[in-house]
Each structure stands twice: as C-alpha cells, then as structure tokens.
N, C-alpha and C positions, 0 to 999 in steps of 0.2 A: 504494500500500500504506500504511496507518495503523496506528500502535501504539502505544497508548496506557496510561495508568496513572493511578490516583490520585492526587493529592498531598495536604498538609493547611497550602494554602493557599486565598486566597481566589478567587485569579483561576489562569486559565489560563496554561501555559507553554508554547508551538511550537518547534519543531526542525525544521529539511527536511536530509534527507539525497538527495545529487545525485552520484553519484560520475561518475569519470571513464571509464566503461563506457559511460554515457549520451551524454557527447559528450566529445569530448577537447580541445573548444574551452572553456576558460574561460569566455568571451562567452556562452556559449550556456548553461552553466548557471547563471549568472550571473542571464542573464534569468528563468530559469523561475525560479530562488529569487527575485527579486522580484518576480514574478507572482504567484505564490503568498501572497508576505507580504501583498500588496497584497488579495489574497482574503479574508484572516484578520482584516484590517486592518478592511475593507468588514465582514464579520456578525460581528464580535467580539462586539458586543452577543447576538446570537443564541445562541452557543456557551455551553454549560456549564462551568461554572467546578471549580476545585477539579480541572484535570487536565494529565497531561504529556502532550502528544501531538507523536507525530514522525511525520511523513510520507516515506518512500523512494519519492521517484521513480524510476519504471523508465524505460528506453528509450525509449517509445512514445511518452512526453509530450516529448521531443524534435519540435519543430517543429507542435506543434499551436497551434490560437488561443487567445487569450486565454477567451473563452468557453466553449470545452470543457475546458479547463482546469479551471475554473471549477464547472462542472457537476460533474464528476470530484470535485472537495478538498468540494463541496456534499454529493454523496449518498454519500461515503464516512462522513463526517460523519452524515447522518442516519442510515445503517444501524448506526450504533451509540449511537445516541440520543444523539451527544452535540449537537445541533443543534436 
C-alpha cells in the first residue's frame, strides 16, 4: 500500500511503515525495511521529486524475495506516476 503527498521540497522523503501484525519477529521486519530502503536507494534517481511517500506493508510481503518485492515498491510507484 502507498501514500503519498506533496511536499515543497526539492527531493523526495520515504517512510515504511511494518507493524507488528506482519510478523512479530523484529528480525523479520527489520529485513523487509531494509529491503525496501535498499529498493528506493537503487531508482532514486528514477522517482519524482518534491514528495512524501510512505509505504504500509501488509502481511503478505512477509517472506517473499527480494525480487518480488521489488517489483511490488516498482509498479506501485508507477501506477501513480511517480516513477
């Protein structure tokens, strides 16, 4: 899930939100939040500037790969042009 806003800055600003619903292990959202960053890190160049965007991971992205991950933080991105 993505949600997103304006700001009246020049670059972008990320957030992940991982609660303890998704896994109750630390460890484990631990990783996906640095997976994630790690994603945002890679197309930063690509991303539209000038927004606050926070991503709520749900459930499902508990134990998937790095790749579909991936895909997922990619086309959520592009279905709102900010990519």
């Amino acid at each position: 899930m993505l949600r997103y806003k304006k700001n009246n800055l020049t670059n972008s600003r990320f957030g992940f939100v991982i609660s303890a619903k998704v896994s109750k292990k630390a460890v484990d959202r631990n990783k996906i939040r640095r997976r994630a960053s790690e994603i945002i890190r890679l197309n930063i160049d690509n991303i539209r500037s000038g927004f606050d965007i926070i991503f709520v991971i749900k459930k499902e992205a508990c134990g998937v790969e790095y790749s579909e991950l991936e895909n997922n933080i990619l086309n959520s991105l592009k279905e709102r042009n900010l990519l």
